[in-house]
C-alpha positions as CSV (number, residue, x, y, z in Angstrom):
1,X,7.1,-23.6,11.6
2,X,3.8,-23.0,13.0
3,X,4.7,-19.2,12.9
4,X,4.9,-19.4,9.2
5,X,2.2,-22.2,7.5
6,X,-1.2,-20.1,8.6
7,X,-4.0,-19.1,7.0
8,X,-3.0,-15.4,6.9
9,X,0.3,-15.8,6.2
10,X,-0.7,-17.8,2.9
11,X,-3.1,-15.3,2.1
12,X,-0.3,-12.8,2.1
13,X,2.5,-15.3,0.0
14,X,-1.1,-15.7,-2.3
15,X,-1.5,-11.6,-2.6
16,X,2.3,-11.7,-3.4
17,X,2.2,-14.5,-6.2
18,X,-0.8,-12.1,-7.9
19,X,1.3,-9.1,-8.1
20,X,3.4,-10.0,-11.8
21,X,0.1,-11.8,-13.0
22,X,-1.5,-8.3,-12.1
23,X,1.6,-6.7,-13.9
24,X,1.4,-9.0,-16.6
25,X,-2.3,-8.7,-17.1
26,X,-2.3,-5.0,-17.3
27,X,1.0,-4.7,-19.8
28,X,-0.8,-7.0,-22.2
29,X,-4.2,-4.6,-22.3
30,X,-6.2,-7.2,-20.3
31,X,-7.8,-4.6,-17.6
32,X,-11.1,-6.4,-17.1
33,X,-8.7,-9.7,-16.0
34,X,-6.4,-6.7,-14.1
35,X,-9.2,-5.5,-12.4
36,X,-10.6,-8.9,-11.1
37,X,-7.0,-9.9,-9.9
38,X,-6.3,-6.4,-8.2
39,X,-9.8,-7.1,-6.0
40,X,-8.8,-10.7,-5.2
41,X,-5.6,-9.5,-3.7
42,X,-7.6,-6.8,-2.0
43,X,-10.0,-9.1,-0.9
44,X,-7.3,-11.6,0.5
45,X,-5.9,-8.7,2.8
46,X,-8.8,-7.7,4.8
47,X,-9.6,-11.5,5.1
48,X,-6.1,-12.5,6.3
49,X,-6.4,-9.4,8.7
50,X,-9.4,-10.7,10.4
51,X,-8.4,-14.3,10.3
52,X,-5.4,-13.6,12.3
53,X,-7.3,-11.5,15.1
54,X,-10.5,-13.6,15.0
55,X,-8.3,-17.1,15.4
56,X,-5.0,-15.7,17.4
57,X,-2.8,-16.4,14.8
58,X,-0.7,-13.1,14.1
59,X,3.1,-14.1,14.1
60,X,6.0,-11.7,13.7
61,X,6.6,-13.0,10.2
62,X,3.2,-11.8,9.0
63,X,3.2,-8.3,10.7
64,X,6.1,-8.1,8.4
65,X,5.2,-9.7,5.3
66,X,1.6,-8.1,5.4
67,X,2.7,-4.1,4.5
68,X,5.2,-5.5,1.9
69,X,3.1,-7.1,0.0
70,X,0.8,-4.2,0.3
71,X,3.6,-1.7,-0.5
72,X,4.8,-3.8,-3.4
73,X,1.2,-4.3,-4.9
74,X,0.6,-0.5,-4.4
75,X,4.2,0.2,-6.2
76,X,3.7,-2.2,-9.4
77,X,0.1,-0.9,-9.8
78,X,1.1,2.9,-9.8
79,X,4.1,2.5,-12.0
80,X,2.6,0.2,-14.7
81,X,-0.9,2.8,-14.6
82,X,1.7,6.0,-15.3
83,X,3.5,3.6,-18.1
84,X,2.4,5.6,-21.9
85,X,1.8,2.2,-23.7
86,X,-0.4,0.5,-21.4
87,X,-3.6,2.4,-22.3
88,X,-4.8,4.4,-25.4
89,X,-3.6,8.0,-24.0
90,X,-6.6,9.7,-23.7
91,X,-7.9,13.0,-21.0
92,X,-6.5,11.9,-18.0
93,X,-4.9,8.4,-18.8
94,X,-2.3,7.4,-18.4
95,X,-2.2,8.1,-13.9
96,X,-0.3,11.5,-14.3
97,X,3.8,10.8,-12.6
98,X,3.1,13.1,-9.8
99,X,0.6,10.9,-8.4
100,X,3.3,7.9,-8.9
101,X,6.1,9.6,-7.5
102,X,3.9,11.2,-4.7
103,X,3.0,7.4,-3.5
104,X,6.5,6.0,-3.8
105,X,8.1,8.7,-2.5
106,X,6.0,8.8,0.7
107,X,7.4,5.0,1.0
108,X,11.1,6.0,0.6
109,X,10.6,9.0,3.1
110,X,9.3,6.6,5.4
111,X,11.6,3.8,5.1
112,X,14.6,6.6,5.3
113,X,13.0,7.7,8.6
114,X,12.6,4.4,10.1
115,X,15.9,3.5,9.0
116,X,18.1,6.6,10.0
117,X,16.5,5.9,13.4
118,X,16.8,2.7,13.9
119,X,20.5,2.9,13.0
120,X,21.1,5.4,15.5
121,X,18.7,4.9,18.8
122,X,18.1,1.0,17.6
123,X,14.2,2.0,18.2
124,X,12.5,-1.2,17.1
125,X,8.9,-0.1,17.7
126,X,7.5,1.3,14.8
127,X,4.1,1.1,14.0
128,X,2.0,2.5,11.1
129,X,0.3,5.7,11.9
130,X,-3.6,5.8,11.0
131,X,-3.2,8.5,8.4
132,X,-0.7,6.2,6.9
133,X,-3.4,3.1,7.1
134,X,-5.8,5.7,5.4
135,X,-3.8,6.5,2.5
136,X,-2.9,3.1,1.9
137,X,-7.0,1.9,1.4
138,X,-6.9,5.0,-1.1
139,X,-4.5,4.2,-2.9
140,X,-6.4,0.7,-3.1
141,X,-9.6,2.2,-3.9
142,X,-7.6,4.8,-6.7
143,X,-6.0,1.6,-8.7
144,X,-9.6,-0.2,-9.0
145,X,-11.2,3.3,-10.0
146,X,-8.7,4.0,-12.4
147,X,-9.3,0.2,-13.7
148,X,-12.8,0.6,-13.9
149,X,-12.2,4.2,-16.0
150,X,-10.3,2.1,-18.6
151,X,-12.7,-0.5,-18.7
152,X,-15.5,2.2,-19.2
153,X,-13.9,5.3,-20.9
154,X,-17.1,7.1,-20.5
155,X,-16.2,7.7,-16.7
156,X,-12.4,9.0,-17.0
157,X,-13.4,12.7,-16.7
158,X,-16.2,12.2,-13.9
159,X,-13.5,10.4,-11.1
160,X,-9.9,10.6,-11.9
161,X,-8.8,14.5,-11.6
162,X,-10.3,13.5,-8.1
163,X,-8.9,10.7,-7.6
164,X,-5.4,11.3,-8.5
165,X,-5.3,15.0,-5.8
166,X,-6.6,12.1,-3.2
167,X,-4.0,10.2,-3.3
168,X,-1.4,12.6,-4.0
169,X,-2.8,15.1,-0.8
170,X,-3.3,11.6,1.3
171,X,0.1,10.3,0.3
172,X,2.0,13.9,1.4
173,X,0.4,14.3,4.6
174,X,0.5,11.2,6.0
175,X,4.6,11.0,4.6
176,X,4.8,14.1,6.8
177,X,2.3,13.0,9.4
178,X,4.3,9.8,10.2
179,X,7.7,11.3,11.2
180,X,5.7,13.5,14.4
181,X,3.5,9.7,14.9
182,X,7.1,7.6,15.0
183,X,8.4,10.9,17.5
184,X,6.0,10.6,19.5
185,X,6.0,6.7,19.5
186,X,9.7,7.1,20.7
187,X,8.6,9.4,23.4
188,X,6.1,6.9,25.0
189,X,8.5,3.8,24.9
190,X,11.6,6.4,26.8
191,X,8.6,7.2,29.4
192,X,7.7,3.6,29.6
193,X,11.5,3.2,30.4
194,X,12.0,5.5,33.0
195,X,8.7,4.2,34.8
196,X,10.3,1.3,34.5
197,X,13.5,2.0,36.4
């Protein structure tokens, strides 16, 4: 039990609980609200992240929890954003479907990967690559700046063409980048193995 009531671990269930009333917000034009929500949950991952290191409480149930609620967040902001109702269309608005498809295709890749692996080797000991970590915090970054460019349409054609090749170029390479990171990662444990023996 002590594995699962922490502070991180609610922080995580508390980032989860915000993603339909992020949804919900967004579908019913209220992006200033949206907005505010999105950077409490953003704000509630990098604390729940240093909480567990700075007071030894990482458990197994929140190294899992913590990218799902990440990936789900990520997913229901980028799919809602390339929706045609939710804003007035206008130059670069709604988020164009390649960026969409670019970030939640990355995920299935990756999940395919891990999974065909797994299945076959039973590998257990994947770990996110840093390219991976670095697309993730743009795509964070992306959904508050695309926010902010429907809250003030005056900046939509400074920031988003850049913003959407970003995410799309960080989402691609670091799909790619992470089959070579979880090779490589398979290589290291086989070594430790045979030192081993």
């Amino acid at each position: 039990m002590n594995g699962i009531i922490t502070i991180p671990n609610l922080l995580t269930f508390l980032r989860m609980a915000l993603i339909p009333v992020f949804a919900i917000l967004l579908v019913y034009g209220q992006s200033g609200w949206a907005l505010l929500t999105f950077f409490v949950a953003g704000i509630s991952d990098g604390i729940d992240g240093f909480v567990a290191r700075r007071f030894n409480q990482e458990s197994e149930l929140g190294t899992i929890l913590d990218p799902i609620a990440d990936k789900l967040l990520m997913t229901t902001a980028f799919i809602i954003l390339t929706l045609p109702n939710i804003f007035p269309p206008t130059r670069h608005l709604p988020v164009p479907f390649w960026v969409t498809a670019a970030v939640i295709g990355r995920d299935i890749l990756i999940i395919a990967v891990a999974g065909a692996i797994f299945i076959i080797t039973n590998f257990r000991g994947f770990k996110p690559s840093w390219l991976g970590k670095a697309s993730t915090v743009v795509q964070i970054f992306a959904v508050g700046l695309v926010l902010v460019a429907a809250i003030f349409p005056s900046l939509r054609g400074f920031y988003l063409p850049t913003v959407y090749t970003t995410v799309f170029a960080f989402a691609v390479f670091s799909g790619l980048h992470y089959i070579f990171h979880v090779a490589k990662l398979m290589t290291e444990t086989n070594a430790g193995k045979g030192e081993r023996l």
